[in-house]
mmCIF entry with sequence, helices, sheets and N, C-alpha, C, O atoms, coordinates in Angstrom:
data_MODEL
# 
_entry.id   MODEL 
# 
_entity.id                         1 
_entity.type                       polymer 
_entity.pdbx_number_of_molecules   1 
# 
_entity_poly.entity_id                      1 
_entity_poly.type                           'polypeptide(L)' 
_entity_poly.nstd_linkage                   no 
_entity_poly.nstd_monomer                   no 
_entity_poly.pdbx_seq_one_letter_code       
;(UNK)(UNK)(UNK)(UNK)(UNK)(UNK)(UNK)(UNK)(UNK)(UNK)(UNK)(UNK)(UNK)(UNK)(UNK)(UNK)
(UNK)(UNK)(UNK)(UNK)(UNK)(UNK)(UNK)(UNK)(UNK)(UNK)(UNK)(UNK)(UNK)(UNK)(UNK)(UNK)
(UNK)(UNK)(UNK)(UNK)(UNK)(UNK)(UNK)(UNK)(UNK)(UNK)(UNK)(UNK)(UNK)(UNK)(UNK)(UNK)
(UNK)(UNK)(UNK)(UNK)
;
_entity_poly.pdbx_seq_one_letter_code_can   XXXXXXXXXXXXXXXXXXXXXXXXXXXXXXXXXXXXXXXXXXXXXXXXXXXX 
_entity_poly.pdbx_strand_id                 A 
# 
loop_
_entity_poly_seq.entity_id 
_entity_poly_seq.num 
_entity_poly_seq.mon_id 
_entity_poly_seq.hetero 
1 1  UNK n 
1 2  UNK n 
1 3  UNK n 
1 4  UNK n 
1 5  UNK n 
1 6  UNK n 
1 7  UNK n 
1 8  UNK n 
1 9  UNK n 
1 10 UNK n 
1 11 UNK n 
1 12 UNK n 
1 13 UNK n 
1 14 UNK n 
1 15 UNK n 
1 16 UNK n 
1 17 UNK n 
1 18 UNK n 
1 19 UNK n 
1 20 UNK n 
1 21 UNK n 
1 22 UNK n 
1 23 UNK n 
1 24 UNK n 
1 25 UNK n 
1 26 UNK n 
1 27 UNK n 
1 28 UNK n 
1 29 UNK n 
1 30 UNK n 
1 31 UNK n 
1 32 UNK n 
1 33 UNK n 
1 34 UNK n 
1 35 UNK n 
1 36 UNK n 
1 37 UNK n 
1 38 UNK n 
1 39 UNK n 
1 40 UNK n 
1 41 UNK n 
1 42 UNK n 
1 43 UNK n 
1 44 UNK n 
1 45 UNK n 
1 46 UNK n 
1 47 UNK n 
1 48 UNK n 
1 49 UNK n 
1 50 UNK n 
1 51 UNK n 
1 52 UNK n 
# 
_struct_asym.id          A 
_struct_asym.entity_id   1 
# 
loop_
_struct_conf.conf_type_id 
_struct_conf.id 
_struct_conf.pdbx_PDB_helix_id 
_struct_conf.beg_label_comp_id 
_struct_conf.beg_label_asym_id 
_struct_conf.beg_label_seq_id 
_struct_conf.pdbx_beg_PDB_ins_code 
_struct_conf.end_label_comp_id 
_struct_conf.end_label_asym_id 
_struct_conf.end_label_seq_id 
_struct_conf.pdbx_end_PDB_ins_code 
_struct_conf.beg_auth_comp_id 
_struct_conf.beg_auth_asym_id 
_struct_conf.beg_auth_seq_id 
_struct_conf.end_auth_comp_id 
_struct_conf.end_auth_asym_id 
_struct_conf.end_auth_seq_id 
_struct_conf.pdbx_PDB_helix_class 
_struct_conf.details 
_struct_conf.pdbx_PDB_helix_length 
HELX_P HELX_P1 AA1 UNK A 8  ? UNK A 28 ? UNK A 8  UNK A 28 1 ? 21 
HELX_P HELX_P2 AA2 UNK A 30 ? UNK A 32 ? UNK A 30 UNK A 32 5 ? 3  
HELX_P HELX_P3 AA3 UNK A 34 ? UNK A 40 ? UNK A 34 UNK A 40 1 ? 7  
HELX_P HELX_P4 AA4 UNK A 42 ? UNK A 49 ? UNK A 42 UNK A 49 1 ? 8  
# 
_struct_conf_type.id          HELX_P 
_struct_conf_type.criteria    ? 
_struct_conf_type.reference   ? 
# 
loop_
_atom_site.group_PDB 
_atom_site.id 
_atom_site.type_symbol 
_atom_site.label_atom_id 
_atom_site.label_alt_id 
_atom_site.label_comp_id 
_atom_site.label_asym_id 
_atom_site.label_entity_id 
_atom_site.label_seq_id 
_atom_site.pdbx_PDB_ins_code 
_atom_site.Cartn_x 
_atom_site.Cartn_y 
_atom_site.Cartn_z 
_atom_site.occupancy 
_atom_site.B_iso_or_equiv 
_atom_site.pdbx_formal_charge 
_atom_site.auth_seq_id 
_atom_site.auth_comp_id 
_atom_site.auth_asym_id 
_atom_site.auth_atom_id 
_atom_site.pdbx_PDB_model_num 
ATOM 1   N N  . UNK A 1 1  ? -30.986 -27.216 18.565  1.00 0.00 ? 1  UNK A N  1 
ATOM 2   C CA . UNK A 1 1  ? -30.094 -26.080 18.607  1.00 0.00 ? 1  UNK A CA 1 
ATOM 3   C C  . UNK A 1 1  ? -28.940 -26.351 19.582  1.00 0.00 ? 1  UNK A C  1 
ATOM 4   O O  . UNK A 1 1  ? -29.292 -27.004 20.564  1.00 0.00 ? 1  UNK A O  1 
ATOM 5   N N  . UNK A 1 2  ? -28.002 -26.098 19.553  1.00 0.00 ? 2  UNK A N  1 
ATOM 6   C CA . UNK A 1 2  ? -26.677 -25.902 20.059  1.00 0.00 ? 2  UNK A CA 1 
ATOM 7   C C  . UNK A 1 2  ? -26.861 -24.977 21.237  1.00 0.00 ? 2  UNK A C  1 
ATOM 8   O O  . UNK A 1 2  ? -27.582 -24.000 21.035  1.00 0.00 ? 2  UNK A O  1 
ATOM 9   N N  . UNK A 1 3  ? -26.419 -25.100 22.226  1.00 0.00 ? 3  UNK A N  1 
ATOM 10  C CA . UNK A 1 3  ? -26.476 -24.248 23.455  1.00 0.00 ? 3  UNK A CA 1 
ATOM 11  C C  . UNK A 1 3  ? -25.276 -23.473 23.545  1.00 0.00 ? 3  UNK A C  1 
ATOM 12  O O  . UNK A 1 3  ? -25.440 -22.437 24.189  1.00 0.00 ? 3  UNK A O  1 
ATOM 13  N N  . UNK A 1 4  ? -24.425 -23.604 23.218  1.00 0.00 ? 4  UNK A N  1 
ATOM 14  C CA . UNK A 1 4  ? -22.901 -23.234 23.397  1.00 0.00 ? 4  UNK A CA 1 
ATOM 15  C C  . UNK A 1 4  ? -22.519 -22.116 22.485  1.00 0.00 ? 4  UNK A C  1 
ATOM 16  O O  . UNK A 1 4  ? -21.641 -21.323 22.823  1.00 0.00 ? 4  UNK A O  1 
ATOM 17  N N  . UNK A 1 5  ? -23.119 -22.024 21.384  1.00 0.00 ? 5  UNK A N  1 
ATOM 18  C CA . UNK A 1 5  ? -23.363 -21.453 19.804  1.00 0.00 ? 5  UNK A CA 1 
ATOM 19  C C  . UNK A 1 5  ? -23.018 -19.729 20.638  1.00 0.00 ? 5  UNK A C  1 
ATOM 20  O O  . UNK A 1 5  ? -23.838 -18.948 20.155  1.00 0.00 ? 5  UNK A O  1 
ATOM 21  N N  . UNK A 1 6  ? -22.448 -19.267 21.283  1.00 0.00 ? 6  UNK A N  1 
ATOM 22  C CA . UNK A 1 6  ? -22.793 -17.549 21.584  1.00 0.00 ? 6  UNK A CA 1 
ATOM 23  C C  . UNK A 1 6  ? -21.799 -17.133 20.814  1.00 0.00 ? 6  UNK A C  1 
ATOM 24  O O  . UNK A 1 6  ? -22.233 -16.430 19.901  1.00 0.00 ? 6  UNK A O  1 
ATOM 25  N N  . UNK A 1 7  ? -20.211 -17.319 20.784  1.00 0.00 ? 7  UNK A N  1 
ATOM 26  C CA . UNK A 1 7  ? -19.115 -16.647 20.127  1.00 0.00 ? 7  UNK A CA 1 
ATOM 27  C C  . UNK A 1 7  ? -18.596 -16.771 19.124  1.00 0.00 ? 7  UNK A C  1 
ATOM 28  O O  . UNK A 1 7  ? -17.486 -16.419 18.723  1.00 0.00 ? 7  UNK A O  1 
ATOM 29  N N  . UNK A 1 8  ? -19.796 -17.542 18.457  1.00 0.00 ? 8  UNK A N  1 
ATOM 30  C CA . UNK A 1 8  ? -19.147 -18.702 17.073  1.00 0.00 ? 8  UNK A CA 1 
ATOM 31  C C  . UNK A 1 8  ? -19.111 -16.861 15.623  1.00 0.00 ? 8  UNK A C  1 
ATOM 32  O O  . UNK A 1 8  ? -18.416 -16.773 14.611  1.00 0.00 ? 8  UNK A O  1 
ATOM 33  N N  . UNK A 1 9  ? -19.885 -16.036 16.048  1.00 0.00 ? 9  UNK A N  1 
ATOM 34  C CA . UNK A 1 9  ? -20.365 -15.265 14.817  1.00 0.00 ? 9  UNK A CA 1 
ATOM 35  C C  . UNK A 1 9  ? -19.223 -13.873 15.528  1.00 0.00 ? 9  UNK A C  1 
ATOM 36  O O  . UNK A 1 9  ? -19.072 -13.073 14.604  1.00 0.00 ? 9  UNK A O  1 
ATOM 37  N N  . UNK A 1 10 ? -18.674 -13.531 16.409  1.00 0.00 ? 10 UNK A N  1 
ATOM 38  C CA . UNK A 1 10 ? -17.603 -13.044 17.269  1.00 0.00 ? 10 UNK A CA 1 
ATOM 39  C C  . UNK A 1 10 ? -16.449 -13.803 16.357  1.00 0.00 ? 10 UNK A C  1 
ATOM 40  O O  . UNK A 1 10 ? -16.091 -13.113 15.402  1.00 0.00 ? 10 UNK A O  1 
ATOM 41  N N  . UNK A 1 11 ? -16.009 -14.676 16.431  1.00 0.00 ? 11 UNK A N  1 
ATOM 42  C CA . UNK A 1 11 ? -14.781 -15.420 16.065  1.00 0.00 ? 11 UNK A CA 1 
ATOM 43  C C  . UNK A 1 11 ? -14.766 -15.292 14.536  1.00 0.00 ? 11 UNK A C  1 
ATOM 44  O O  . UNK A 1 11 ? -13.726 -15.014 13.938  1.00 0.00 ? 11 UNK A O  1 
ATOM 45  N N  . UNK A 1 12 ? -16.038 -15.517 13.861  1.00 0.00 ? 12 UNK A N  1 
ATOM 46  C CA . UNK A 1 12 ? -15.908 -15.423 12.421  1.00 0.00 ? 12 UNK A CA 1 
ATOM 47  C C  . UNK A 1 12 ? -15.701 -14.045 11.802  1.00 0.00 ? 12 UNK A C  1 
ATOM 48  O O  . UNK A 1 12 ? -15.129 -13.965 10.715  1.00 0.00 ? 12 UNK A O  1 
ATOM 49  N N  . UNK A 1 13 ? -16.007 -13.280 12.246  1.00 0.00 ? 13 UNK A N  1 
ATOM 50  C CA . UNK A 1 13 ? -16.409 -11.928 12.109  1.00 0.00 ? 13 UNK A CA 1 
ATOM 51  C C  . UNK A 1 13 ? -14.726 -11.760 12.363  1.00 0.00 ? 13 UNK A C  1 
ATOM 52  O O  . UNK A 1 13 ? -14.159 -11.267 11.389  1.00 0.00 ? 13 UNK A O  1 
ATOM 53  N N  . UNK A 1 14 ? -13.689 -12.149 13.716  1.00 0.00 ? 14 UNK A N  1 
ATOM 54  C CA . UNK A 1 14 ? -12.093 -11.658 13.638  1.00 0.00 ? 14 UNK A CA 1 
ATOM 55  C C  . UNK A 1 14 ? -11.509 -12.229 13.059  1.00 0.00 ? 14 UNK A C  1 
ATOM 56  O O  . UNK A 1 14 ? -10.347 -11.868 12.873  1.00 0.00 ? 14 UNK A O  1 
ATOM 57  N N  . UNK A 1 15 ? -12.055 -13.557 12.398  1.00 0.00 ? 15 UNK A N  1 
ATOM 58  C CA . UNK A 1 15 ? -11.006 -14.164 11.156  1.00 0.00 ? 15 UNK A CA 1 
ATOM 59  C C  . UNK A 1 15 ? -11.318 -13.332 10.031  1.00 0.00 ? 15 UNK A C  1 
ATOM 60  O O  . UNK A 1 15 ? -10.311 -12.752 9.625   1.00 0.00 ? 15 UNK A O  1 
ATOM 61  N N  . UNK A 1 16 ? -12.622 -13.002 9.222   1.00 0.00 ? 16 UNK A N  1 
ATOM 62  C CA . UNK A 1 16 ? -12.624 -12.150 8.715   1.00 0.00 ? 16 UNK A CA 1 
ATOM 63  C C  . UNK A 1 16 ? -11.937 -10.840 8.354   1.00 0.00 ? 16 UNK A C  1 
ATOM 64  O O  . UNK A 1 16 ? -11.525 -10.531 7.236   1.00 0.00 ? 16 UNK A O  1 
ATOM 65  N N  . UNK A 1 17 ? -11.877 -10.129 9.453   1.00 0.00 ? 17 UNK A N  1 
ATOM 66  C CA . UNK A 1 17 ? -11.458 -8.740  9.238   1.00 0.00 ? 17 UNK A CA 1 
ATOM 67  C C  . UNK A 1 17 ? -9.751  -8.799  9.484   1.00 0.00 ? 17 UNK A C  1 
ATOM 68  O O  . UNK A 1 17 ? -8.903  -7.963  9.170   1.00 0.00 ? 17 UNK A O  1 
ATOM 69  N N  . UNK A 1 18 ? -9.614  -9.969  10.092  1.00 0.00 ? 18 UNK A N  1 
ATOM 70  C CA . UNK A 1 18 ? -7.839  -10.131 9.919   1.00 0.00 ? 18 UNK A CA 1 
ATOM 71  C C  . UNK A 1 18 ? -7.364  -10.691 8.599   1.00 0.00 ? 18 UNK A C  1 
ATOM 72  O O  . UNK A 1 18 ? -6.194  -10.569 8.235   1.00 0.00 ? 18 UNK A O  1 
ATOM 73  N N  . UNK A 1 19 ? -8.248  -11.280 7.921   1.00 0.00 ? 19 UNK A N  1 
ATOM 74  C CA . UNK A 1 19 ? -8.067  -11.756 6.238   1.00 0.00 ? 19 UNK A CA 1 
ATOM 75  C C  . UNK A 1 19 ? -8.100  -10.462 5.242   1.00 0.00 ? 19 UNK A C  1 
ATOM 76  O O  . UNK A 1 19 ? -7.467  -10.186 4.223   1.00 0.00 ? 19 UNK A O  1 
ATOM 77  N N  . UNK A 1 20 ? -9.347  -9.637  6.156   1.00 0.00 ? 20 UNK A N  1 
ATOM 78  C CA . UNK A 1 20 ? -9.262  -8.545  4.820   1.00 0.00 ? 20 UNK A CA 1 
ATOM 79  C C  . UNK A 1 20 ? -8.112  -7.712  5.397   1.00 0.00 ? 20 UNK A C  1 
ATOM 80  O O  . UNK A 1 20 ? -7.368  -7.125  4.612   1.00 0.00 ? 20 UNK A O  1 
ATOM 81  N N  . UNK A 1 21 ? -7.932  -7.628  6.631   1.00 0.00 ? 21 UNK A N  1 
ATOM 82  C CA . UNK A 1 21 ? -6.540  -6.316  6.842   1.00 0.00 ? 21 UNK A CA 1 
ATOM 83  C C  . UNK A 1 21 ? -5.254  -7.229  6.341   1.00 0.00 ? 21 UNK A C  1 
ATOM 84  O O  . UNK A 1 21 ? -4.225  -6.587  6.130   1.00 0.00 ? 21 UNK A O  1 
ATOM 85  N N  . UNK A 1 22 ? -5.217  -8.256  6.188   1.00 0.00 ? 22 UNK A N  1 
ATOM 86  C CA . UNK A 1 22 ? -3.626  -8.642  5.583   1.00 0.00 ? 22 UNK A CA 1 
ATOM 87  C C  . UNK A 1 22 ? -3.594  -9.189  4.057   1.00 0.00 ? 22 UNK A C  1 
ATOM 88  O O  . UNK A 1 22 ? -2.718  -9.659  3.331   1.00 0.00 ? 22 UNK A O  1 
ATOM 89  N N  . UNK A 1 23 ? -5.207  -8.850  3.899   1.00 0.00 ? 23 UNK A N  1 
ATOM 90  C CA . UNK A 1 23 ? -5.087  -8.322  2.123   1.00 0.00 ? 23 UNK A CA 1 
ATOM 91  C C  . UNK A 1 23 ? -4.362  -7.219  1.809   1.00 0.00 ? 23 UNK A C  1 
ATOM 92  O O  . UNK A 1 23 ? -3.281  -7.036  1.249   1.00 0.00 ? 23 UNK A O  1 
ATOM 93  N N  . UNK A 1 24 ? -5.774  -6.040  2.629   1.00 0.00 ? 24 UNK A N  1 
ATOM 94  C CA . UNK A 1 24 ? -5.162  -5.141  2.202   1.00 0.00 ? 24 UNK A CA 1 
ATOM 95  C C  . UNK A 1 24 ? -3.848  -4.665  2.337   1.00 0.00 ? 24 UNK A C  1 
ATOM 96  O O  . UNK A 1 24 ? -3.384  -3.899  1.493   1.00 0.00 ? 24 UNK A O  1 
ATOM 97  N N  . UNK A 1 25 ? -3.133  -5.077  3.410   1.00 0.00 ? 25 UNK A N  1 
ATOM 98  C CA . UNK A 1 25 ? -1.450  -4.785  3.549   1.00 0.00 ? 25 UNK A CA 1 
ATOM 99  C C  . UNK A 1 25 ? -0.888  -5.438  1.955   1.00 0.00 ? 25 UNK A C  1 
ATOM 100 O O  . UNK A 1 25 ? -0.340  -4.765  1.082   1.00 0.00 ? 25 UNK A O  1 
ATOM 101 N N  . UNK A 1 26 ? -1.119  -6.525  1.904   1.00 0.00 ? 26 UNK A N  1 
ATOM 102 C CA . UNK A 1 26 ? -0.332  -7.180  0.998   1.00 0.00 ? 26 UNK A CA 1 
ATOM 103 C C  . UNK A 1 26 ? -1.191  -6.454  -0.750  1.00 0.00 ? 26 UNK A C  1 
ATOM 104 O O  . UNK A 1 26 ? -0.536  -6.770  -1.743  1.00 0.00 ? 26 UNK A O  1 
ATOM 105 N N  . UNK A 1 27 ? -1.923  -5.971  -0.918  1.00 0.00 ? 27 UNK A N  1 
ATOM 106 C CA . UNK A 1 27 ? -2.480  -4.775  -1.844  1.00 0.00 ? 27 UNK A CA 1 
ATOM 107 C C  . UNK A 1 27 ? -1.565  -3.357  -1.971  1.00 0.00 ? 27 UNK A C  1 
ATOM 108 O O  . UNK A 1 27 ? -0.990  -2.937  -2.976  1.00 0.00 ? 27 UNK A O  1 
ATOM 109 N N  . UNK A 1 28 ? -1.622  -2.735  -0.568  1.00 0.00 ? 28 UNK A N  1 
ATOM 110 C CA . UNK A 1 28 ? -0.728  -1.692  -0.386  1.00 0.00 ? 28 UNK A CA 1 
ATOM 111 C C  . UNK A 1 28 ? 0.496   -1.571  -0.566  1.00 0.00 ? 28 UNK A C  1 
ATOM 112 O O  . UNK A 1 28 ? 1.005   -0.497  -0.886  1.00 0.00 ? 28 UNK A O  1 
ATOM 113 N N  . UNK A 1 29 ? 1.445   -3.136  -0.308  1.00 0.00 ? 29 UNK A N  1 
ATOM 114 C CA . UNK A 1 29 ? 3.236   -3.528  -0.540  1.00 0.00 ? 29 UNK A CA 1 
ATOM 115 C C  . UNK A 1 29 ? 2.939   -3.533  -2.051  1.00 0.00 ? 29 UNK A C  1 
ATOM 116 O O  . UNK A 1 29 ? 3.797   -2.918  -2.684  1.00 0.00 ? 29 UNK A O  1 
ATOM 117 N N  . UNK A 1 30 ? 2.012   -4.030  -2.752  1.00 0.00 ? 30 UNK A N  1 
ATOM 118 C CA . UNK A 1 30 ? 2.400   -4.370  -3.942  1.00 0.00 ? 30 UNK A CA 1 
ATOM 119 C C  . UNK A 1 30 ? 2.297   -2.936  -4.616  1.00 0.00 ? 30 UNK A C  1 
ATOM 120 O O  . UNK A 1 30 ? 3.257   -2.504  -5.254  1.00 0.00 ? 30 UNK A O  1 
ATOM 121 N N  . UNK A 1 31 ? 1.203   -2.244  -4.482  1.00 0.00 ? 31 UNK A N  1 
ATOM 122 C CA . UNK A 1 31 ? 0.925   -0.983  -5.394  1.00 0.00 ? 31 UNK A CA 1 
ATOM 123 C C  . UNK A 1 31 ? 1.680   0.217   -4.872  1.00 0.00 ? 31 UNK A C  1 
ATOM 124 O O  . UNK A 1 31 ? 1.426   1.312   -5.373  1.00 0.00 ? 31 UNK A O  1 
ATOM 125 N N  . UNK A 1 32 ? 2.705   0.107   -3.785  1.00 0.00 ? 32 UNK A N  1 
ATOM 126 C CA . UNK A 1 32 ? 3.613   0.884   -3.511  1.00 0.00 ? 32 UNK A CA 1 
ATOM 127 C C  . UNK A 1 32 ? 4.921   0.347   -4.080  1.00 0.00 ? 32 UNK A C  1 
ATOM 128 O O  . UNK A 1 32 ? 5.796   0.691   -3.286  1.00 0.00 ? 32 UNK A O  1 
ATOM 129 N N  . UNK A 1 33 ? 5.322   -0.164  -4.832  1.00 0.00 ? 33 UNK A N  1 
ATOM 130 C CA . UNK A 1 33 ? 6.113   -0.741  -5.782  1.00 0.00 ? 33 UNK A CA 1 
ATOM 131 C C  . UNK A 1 33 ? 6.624   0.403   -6.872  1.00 0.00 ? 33 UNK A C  1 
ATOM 132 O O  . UNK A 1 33 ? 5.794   1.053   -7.507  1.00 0.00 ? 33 UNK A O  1 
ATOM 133 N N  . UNK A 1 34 ? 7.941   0.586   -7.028  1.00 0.00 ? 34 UNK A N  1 
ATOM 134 C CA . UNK A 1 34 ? 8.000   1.276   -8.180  1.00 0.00 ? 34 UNK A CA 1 
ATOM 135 C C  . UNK A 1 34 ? 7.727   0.669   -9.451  1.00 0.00 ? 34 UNK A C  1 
ATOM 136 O O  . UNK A 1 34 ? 7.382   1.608   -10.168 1.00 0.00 ? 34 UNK A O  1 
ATOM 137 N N  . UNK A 1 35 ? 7.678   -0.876  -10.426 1.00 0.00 ? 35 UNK A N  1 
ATOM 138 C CA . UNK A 1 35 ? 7.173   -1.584  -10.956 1.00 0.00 ? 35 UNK A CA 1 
ATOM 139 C C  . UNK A 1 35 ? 5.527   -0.773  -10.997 1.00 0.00 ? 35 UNK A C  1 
ATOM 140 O O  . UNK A 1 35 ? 5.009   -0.392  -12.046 1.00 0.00 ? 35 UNK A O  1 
ATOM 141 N N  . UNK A 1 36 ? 5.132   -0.684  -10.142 1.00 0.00 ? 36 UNK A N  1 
ATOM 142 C CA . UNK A 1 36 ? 3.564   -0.834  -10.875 1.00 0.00 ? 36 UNK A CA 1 
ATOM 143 C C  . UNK A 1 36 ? 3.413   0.747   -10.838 1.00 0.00 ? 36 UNK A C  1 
ATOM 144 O O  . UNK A 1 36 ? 2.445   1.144   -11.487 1.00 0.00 ? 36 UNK A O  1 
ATOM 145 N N  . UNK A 1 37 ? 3.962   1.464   -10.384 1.00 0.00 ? 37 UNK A N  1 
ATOM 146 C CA . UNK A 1 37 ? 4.219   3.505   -10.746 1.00 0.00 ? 37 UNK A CA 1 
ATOM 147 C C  . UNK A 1 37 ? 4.654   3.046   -12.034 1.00 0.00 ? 37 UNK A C  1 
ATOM 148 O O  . UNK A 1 37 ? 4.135   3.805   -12.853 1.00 0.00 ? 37 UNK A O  1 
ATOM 149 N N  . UNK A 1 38 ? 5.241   2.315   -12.531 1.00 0.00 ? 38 UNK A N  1 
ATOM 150 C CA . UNK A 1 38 ? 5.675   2.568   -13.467 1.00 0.00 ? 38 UNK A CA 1 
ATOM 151 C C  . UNK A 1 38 ? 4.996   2.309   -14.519 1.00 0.00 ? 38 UNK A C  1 
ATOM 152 O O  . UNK A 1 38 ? 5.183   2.904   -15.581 1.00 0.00 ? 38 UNK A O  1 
ATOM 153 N N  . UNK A 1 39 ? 4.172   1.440   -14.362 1.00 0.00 ? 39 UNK A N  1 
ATOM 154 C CA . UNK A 1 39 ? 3.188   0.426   -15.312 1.00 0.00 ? 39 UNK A CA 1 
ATOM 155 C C  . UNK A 1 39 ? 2.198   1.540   -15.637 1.00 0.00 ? 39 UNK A C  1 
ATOM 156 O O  . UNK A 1 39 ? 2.002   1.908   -16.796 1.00 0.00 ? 39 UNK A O  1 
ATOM 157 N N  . UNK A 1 40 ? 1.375   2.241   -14.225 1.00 0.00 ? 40 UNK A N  1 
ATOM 158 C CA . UNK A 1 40 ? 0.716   3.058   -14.012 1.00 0.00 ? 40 UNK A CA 1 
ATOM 159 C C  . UNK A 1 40 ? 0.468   4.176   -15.299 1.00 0.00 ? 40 UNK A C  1 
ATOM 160 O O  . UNK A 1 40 ? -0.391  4.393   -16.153 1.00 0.00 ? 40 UNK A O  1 
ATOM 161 N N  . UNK A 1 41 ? 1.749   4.720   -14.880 1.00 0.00 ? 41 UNK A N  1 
ATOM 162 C CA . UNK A 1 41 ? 2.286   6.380   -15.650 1.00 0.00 ? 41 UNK A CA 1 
ATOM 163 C C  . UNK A 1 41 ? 2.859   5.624   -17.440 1.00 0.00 ? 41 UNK A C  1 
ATOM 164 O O  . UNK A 1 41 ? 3.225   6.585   -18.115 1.00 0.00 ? 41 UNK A O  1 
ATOM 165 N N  . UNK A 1 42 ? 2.932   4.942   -17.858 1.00 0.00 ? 42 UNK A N  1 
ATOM 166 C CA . UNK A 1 42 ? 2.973   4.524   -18.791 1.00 0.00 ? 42 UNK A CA 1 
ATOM 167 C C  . UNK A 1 42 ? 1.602   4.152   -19.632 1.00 0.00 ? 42 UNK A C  1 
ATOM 168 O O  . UNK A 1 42 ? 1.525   4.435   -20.828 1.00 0.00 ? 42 UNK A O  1 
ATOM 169 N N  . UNK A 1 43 ? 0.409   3.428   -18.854 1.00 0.00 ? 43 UNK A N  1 
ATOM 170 C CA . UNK A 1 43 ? -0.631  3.288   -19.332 1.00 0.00 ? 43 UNK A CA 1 
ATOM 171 C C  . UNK A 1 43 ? -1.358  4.576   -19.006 1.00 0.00 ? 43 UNK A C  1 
ATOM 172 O O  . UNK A 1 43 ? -2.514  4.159   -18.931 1.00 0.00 ? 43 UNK A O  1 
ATOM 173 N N  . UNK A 1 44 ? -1.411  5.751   -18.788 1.00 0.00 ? 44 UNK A N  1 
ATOM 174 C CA . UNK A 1 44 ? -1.529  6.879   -18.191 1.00 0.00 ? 44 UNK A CA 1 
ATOM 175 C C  . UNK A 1 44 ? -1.090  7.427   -19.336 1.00 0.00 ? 44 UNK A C  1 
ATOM 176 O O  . UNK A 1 44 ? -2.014  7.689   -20.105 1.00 0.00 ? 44 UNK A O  1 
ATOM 177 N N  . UNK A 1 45 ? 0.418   7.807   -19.891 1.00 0.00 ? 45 UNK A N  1 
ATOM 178 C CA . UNK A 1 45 ? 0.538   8.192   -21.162 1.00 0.00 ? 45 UNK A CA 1 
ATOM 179 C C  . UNK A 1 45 ? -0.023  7.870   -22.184 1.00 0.00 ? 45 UNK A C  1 
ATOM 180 O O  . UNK A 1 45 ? -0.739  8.696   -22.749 1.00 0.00 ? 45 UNK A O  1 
ATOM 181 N N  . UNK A 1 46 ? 0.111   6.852   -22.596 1.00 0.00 ? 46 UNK A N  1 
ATOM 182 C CA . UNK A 1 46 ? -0.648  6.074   -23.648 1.00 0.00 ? 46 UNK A CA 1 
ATOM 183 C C  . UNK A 1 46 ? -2.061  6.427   -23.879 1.00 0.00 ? 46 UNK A C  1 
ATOM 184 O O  . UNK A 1 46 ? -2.604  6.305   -24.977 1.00 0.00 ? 46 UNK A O  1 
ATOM 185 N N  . UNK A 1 47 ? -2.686  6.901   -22.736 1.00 0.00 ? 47 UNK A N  1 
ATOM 186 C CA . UNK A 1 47 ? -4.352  6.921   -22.810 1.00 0.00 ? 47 UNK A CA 1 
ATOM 187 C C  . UNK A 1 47 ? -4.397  8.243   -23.601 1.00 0.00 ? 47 UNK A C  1 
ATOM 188 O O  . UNK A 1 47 ? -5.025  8.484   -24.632 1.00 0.00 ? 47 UNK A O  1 
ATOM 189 N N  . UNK A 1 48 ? -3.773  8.861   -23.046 1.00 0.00 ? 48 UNK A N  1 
ATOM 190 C CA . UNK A 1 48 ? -3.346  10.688  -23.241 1.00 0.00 ? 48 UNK A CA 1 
ATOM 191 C C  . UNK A 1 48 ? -2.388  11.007  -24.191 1.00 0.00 ? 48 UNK A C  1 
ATOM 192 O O  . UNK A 1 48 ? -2.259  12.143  -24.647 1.00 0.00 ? 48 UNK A O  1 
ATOM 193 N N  . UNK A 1 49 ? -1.812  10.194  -24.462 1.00 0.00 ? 49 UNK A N  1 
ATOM 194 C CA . UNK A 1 49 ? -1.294  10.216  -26.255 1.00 0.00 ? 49 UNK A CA 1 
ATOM 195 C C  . UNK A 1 49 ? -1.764  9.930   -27.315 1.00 0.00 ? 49 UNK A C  1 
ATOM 196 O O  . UNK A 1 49 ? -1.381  10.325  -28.416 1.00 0.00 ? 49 UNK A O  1 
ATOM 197 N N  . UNK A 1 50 ? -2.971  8.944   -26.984 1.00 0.00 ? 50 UNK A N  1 
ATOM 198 C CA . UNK A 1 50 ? -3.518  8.106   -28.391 1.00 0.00 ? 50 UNK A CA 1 
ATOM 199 C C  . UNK A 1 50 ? -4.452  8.930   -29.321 1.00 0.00 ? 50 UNK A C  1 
ATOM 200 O O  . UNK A 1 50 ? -4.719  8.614   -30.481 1.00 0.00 ? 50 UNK A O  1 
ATOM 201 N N  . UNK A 1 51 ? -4.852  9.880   -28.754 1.00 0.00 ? 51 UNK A N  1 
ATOM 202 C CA . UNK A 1 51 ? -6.106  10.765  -30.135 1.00 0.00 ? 51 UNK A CA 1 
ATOM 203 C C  . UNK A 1 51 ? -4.904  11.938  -30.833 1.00 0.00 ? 51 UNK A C  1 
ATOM 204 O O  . UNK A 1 51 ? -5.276  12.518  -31.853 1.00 0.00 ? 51 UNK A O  1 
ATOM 205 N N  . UNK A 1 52 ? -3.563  12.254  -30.311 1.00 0.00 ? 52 UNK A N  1 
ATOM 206 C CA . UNK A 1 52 ? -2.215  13.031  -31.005 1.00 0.00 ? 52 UNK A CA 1 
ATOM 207 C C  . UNK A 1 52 ? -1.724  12.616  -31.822 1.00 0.00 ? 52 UNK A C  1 
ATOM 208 O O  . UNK A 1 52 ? -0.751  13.188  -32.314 1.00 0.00 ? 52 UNK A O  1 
# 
C-alpha cells in the first residue's frame, strides 16, 4: 500500500465536479440559444398538430 495515498480521492472528486459544472455551463449556453427555442416550439407544434 502507498502511504501518501490520503488526497488522491479529494482531488478526483474536484476534477470531477469541475468537469460536470463546465458541462453543465456549456449545456445551459447552448439551450439558452434562440436556435434551439426555436427547434423546441416547432417540434412542440408538430406533436400538437399531428392527430388535426
Amino acid at each position: 500500500m502507498f502511504l501518501n495515498d490520503k488526497g488522491m480521492t479529494t482531488a478526483e472528486y474536484a476534477i470531477g465536479t469541475l468537469a460536470a459544472a463546465g458541462l453543465a455551463t456549456l449545456l445551459l449556453v447552448i439551450l439558452k440559444g434562440d436556435w434551439v427555442m426555436g427547434l423546441l416550439q416547432g417540434l412542440l407544434q408538430k406533436a400538437f398538430t399531428a392527430g388535426a
